[in-house]
N, C-alpha and C positions, 0 to 999 in steps of 0.2 A: 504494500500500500504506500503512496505517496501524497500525503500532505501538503496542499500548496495555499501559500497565505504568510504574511506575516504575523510575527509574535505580536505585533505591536496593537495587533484587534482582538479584543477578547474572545471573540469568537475561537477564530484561530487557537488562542493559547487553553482557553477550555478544553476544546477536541484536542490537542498534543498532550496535554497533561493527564487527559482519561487514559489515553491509548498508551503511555505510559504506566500507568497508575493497571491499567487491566491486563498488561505485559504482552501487547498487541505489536509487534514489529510494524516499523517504517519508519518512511524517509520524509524528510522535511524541507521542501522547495521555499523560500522566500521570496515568493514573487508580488509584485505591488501591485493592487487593484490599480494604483495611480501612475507609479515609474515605471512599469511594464507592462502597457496596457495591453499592447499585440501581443504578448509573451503569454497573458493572463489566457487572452480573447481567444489564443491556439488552444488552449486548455479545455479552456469554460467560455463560450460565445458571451454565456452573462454574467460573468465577470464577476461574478459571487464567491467572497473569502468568508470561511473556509470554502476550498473543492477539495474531495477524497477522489485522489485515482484507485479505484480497483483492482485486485491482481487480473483480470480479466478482461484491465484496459476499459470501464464503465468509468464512471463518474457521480459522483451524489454531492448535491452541496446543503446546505445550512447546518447549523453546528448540531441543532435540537436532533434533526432527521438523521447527520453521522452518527449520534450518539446511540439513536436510538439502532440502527444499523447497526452498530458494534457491539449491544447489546444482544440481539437476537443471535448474532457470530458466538459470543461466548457468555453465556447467560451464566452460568456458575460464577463470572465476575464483574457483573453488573456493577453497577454504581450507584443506582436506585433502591430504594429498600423495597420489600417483597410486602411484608405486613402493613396491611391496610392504613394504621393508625399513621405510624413511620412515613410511610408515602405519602400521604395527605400531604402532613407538614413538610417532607420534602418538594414536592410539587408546588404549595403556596412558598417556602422560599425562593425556588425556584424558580419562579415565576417573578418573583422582584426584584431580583438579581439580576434578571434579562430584562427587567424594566429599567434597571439603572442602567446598564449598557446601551441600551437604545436611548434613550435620554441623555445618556453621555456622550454616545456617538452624533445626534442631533446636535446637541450646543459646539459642538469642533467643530462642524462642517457650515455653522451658523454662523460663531464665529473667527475660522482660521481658511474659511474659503469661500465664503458669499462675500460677496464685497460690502465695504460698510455702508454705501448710500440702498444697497439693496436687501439691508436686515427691517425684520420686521420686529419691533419694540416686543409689542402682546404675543408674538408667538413664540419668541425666546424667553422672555416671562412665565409665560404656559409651561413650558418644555422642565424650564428650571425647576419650577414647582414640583414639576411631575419626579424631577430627580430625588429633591429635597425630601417629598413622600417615600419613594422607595424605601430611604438609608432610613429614615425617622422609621418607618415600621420594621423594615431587615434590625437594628438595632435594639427596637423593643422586643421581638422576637427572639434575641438572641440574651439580653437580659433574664426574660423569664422564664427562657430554656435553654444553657448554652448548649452551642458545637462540639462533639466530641470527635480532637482532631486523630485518634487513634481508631474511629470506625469513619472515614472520610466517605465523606458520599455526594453525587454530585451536584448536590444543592450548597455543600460545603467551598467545591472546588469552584463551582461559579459565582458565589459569594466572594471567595478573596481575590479571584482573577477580574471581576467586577470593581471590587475598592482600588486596587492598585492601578488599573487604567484611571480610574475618574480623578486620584489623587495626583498619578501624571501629568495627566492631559488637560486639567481642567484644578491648578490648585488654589483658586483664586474663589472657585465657585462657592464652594461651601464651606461654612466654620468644622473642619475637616475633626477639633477637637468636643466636637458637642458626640461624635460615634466611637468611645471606649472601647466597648465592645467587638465592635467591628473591626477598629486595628488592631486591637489583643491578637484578633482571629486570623487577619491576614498575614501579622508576624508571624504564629506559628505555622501558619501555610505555607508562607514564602519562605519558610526553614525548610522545607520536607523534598527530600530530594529529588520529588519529580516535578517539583517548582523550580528548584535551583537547576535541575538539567532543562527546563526552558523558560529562560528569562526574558522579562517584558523587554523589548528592544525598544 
């Protein structure tokens, strides 16, 4: 399998760190949605990061659908919990963790590439808030039930791979000290060696 995306999109680094983390063999092309567009475009026409090449020479791209493809490959090492209760609350973190990233990846493209006479005030307003929401509940969530980083599962991994893009790319947005919690959680993450064999670029 061949991995192609940069680290520097959550997405991307999500799907790398499962298929380490599930002891999935591959390779990892860095190829830029933006500086290698035709390079991308020979891959993936739509130019979707992450793409998974398959040994079969296919393709599947978003990060949700790889994962969940990679699960069906080796289900004995899922990333999801199996038990109802467990999955619930995985799936609602889950689910806000991919909201922060899309909220995050919104406001960078808002603004670090729309030009400024072409930003819209209320819908970067909007967008922030929507971020703000995320971490305000991923936070409360994690208060009144922490993460336990020795059964990692991947509402954990897209949790910290989520703080550490928004905290890059975006340090200005949020009083980044109002979520404890959260960076307690990413430290220990970004200790855990299949963090450290793929670091955010």
């Amino acid at each position: 399998m061949q991995l192609i995306g940069m680290l520097d999109s959550p997405y991307v680094r999500r799907v790398a760190i499962s298929l380490r983390l599930m002891d999935i063999p591959f390779s990892h092309r860095a190829v830029s949605v933006f500086r290698h567009l035709a390079e991308f475009q020979a891959i993936n026409p739509v130019v979707k990061a992450p793409t998974l090449i398959l040994d079969d020479g296919s393709t599947l791209m978003d990060s949700t659908l790889i994962l969940d493809y990679l699960d069906a490959c080796q289900p004995q090492r899922s990333l999801m919990p199996q038990a109802l209760p467990q999955r619930q609350r995985a799936l609602r973190l889950l689910g806000l963790a991919l909201a922060a990233m899309e909220k995050s990846v919104q406001l960078i493209y808002e603004l670090q590439l729309r030009p400024e006479d072409r930003r819209h005030q209320p819908w970067q307003e909007r967008v922030s808030a929507q971020l703000l929401a995320a971490y305000t509940l991923l936070e409360q969530e994690l208060t009144r039930q922490a993460l336990d980083i020795t059964a990692l599962d991947q509402a954990g991994i897209s949790i910290a791979v989520a703080w550490r893009f928004s905290r890059e790319l975006l340090p200005q947005q949020l009083n980044w000290v109002d979520f404890p919690q959260l960076q307690q959680w990413s430290t220990q993450a970004e200790a855990l060696p299949a963090f450290v064999a793929t670091p955010f670029e």
